[in-house]
Backbone as a ProteinNet text record, in pm:
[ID]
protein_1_A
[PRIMARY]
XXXXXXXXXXXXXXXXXXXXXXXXXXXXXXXXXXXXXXXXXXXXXXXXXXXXXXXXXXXXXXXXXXXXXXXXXXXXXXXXXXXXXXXXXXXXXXXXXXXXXXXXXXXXXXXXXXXXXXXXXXXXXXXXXXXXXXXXXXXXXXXXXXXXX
[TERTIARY]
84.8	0	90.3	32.5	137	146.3	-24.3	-110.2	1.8	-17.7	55.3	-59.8	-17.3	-82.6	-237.6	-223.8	-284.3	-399.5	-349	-466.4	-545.6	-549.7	-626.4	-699.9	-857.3	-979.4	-932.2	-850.2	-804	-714.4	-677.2	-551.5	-570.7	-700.2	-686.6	-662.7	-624.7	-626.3	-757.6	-700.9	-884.3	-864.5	-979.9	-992.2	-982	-942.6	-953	-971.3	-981.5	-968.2	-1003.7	-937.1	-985.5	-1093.3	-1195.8	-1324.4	-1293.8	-1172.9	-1198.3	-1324.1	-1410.6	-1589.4	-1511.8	-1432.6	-1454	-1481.3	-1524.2	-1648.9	-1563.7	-1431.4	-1329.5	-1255.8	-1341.6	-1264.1	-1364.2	-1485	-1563.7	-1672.8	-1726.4	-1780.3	-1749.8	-1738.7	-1659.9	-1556.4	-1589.5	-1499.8	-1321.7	-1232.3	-1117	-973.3	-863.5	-752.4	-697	-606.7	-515	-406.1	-324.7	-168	-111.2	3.2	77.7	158.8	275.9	444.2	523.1	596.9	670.8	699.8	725.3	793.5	659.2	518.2	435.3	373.5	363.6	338.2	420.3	547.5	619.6	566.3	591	498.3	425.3	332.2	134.1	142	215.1	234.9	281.5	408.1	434.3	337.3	251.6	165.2	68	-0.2	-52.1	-33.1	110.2	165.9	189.8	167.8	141.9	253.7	298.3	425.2	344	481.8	451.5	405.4	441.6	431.1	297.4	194.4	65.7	1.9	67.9	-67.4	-72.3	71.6	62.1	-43.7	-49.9	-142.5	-286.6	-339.6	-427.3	-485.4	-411.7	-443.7	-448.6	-314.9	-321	-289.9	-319.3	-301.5	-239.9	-189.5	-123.4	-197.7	-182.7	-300.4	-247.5	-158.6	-66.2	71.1	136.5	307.6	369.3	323.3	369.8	313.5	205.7	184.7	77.2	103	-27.7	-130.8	-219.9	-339.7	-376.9	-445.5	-483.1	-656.6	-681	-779.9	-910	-1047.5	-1159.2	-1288	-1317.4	-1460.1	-1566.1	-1655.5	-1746.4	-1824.4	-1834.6	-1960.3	-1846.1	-1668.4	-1642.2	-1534.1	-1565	-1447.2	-1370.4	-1273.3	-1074.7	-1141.4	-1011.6	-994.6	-941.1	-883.9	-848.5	-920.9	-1016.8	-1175.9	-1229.7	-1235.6	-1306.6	-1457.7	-1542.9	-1655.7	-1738.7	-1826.3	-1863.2	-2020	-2094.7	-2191.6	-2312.1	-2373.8	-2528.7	-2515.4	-2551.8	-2542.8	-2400.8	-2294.7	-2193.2	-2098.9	-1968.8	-1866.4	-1804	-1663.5	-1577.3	-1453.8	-1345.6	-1236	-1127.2	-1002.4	-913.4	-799.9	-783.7	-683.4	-563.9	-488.9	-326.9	-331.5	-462.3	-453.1	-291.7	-216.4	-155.5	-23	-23.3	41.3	42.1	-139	-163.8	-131.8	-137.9	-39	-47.6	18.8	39.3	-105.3	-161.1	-271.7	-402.2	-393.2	-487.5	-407.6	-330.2	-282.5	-262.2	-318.2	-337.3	-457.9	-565.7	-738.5	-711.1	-785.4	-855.6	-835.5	-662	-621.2	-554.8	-658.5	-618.1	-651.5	-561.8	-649.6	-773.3	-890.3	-990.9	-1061.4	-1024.4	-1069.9	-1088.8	-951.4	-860.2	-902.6	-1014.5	-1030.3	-1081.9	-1181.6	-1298.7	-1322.1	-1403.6	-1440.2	-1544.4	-1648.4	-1749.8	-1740.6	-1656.1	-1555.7	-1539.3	-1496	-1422.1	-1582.5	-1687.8	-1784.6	-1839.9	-1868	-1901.9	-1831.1	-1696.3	-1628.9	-1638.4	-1677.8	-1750.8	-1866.4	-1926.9	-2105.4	-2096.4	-1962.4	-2015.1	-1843	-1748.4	-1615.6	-1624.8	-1673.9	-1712.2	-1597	-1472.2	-1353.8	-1290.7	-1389.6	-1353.6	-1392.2	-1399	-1452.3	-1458.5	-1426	-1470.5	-1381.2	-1480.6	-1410.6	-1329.6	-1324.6	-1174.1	-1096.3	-1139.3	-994.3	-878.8	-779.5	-673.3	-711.8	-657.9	-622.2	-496	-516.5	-364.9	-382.6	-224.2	-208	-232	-182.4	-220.7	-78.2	54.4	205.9	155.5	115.6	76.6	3.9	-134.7	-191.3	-145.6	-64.7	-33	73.4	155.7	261.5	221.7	54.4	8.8	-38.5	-135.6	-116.9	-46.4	91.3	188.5	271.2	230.8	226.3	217.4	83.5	27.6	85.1	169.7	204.3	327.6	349	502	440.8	277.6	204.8	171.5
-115.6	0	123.2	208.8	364.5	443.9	445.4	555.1	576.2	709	790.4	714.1	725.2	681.3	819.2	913.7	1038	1019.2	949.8	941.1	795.7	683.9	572.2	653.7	495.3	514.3	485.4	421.1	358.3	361.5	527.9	571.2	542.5	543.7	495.3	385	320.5	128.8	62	-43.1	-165	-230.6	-302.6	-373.4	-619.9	-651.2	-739.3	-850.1	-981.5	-1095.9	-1183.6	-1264.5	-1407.9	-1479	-1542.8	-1633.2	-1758.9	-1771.9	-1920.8	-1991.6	-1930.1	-1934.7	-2020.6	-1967.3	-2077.2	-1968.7	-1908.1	-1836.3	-1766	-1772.6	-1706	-1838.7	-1956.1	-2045.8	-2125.6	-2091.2	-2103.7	-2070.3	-2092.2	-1998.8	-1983.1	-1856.8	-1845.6	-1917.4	-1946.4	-2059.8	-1950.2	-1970.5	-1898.8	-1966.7	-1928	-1971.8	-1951.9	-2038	-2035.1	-2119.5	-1983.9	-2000.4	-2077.4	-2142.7	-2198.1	-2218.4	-2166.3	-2245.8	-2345.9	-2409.4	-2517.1	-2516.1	-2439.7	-2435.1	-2459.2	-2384.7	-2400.1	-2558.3	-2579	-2720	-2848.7	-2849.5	-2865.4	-2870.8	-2787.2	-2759.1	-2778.1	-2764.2	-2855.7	-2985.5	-3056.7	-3175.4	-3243.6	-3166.4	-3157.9	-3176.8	-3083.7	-3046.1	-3173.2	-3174.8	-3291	-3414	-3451.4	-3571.8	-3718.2	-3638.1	-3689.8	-3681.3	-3766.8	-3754.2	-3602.6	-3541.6	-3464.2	-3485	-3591.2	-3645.9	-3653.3	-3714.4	-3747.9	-3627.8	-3518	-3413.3	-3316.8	-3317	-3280.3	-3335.8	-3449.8	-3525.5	-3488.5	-3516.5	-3490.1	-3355.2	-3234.9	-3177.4	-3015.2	-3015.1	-2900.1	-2937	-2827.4	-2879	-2767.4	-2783.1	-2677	-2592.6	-2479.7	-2374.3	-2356.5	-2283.8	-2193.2	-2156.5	-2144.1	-2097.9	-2143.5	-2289.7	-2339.2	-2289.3	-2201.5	-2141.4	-2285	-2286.5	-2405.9	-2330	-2432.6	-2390.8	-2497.9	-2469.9	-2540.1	-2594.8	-2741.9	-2795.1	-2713.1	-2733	-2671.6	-2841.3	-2828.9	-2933.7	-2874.3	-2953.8	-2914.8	-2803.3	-2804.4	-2668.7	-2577.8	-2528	-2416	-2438	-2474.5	-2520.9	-2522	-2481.6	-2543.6	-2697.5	-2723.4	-2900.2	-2854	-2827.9	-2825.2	-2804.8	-2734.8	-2727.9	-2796.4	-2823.7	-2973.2	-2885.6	-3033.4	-3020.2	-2963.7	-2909.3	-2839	-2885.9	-2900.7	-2955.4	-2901.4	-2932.9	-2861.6	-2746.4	-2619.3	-2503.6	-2435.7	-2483.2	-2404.2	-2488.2	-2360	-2400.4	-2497.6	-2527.3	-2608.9	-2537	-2576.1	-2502.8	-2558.3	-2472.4	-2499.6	-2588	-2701.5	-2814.7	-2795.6	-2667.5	-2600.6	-2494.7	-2468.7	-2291.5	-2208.8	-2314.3	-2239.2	-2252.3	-2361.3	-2314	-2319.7	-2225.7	-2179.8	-2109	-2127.6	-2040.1	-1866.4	-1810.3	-1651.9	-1622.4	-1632.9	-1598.9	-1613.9	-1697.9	-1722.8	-1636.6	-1640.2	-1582.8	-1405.6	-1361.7	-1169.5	-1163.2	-1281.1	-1222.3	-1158.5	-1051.5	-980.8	-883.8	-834	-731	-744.4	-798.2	-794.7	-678.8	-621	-496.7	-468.9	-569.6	-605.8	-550	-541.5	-555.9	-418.7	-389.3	-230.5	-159.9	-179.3	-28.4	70.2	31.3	152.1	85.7	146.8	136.1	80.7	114.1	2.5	-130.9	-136.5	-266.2	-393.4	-276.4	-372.3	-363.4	-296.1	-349.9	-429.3	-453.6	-583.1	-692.5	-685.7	-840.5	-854.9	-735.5	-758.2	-820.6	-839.6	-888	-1069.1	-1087.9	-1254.9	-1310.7	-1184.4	-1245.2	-1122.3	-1249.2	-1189.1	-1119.2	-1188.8	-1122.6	-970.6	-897.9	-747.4	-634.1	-581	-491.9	-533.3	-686.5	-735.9	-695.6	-614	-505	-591	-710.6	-815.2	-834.2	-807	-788.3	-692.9	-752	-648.2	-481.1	-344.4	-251.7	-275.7	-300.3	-300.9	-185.3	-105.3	4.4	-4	79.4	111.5	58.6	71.7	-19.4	-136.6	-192.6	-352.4	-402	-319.6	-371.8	-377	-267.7	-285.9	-380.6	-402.2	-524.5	-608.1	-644.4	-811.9	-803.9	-678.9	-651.3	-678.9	-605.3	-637.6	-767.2	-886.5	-959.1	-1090.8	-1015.5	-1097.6	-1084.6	-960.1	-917.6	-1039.4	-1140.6	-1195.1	-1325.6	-1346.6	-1492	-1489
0	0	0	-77.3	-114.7	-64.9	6.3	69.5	220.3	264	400	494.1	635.9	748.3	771.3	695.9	708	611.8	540.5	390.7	410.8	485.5	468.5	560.8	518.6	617	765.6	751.8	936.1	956.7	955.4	1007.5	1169.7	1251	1369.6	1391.7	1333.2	1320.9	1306.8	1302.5	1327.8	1420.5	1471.5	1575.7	1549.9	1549.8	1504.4	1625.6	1587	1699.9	1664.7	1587.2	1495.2	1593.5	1599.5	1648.3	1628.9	1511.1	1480.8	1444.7	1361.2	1343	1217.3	1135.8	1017.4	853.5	916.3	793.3	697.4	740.2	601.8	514.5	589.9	495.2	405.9	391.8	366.4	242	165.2	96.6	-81.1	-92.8	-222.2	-305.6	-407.9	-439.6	-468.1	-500.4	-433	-411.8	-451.9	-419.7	-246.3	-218.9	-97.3	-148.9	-165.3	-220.2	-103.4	-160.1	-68.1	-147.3	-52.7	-125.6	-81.4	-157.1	-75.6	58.1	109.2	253.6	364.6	305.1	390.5	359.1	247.8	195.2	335.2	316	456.7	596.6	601.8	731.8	767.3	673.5	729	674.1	608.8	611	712.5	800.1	934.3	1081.7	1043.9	1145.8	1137.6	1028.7	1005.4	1012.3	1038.1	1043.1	948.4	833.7	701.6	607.1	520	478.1	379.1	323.6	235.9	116.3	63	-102.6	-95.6	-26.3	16.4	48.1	162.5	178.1	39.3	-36.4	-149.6	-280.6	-280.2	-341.4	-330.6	-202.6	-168.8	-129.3	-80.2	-26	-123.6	-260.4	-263.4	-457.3	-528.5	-657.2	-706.3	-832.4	-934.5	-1014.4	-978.5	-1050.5	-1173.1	-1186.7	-1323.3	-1259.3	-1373.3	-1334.7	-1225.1	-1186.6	-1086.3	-914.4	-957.8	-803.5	-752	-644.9	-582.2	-448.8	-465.5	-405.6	-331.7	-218.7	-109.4	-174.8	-181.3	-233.4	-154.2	-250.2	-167	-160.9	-82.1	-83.5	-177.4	-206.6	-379.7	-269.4	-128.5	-103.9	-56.8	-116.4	-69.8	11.2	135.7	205.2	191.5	293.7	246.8	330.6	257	296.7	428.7	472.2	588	748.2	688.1	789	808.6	958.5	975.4	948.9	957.8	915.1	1078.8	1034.2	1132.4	1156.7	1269.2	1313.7	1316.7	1254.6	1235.5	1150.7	1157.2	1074.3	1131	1231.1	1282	1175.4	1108.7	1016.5	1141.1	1051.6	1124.6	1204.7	1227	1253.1	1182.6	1191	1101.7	1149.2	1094.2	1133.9	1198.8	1118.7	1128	1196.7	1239.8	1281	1312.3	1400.4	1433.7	1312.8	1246.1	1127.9	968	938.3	875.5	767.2	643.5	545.3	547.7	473.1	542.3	439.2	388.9	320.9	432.5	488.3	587.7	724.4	723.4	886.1	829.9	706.6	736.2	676.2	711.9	692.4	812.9	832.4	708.7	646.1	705.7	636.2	472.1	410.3	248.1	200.4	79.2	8.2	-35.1	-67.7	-100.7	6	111.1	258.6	348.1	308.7	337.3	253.8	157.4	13.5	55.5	167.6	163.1	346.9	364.8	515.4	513.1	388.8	334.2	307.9	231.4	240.7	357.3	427	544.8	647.7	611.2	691	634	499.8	420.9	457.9	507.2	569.5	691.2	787.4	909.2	936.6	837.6	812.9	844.7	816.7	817.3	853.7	908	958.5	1139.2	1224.5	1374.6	1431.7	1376.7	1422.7	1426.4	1268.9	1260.8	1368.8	1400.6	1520	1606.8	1661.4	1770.9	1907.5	1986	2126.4	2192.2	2170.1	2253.6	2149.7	2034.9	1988.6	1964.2	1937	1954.1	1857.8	1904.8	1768.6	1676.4	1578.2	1524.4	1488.7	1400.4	1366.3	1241	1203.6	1039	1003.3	1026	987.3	997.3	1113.8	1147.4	1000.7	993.4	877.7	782.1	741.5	620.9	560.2	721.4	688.6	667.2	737.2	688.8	535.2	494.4	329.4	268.7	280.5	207.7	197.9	263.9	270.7	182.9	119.9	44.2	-90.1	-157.8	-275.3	-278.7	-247.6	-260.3	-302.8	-260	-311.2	-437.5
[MASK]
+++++++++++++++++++++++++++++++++++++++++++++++++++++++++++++++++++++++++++++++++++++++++++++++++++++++++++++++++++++++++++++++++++++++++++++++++++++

């Protein structure tokens, strides 16, 4: 992001606090990049050789970038299934690829303040008064983040 700390909508920061509800993994059909190293790792976490969670778990989009598989209603594979009308939770949470670990500060997200109340509507974590303020650097480091996937 280009913009001065003076010129965004949330130069006061946002409020955030992941719920672990599920509801950003959910839904829209959608990529979740992943690179070798995280591929690793949640094969790790999972306890699964790699060759296999690779197999199963994540496929080749274009130019070699890969993507984390979805279930036919949306889902990452990685979400367990969730009980009655409540989503699931996420298998790796804690080591989650960086695409998933800076919801919800994506640019998509960050455009407008409208925006980011449209991803408040159905992600409990945005505004939520126990969650943390990040700053406007904070956010934008997890933004910028995403430009390297």
């Amino acid at each position: 992001m280009d913009e001065t700390k003076e010129e965004v909508w949330y130069k006061e920061g946002l409020r955030f606090g992941c719920r672990q509800c599920g509801s950003c993994c959910t839904g829209e059909e959608g990529y979740v990049w992943v690179t070798e190293e995280e591929i690793t790792k949640l094969a790790q976490t999972m306890k699964v050789p790699r060759a296999y969670f690779e197999a199963t778990m994540v496929y080749m989009v274009k130019d070699g970038k890969k993507s984390l598989r979805e279930r036919p209603n949306g889902d990452c594979v990685l979400l367990t299934p969730g009980k009655g009308t409540g989503k699931g939770t996420c298998m790796v949470y804690a080591d989650r690829p960086v695409q998933c670990r800076t919801w919800p500060f994506w640019p998509q997200n960050l455009d407008s303040e409208h925006s980011w109340k449209e991803t408040a509507k159905f992600c409990r974590g945005c505004n939520n008064r126990q969650g943390r303020l990040y700053t406007v650097e904070e956010i934008e480091e997890q933004a910028g983040q995403l430009f390297g996937l």
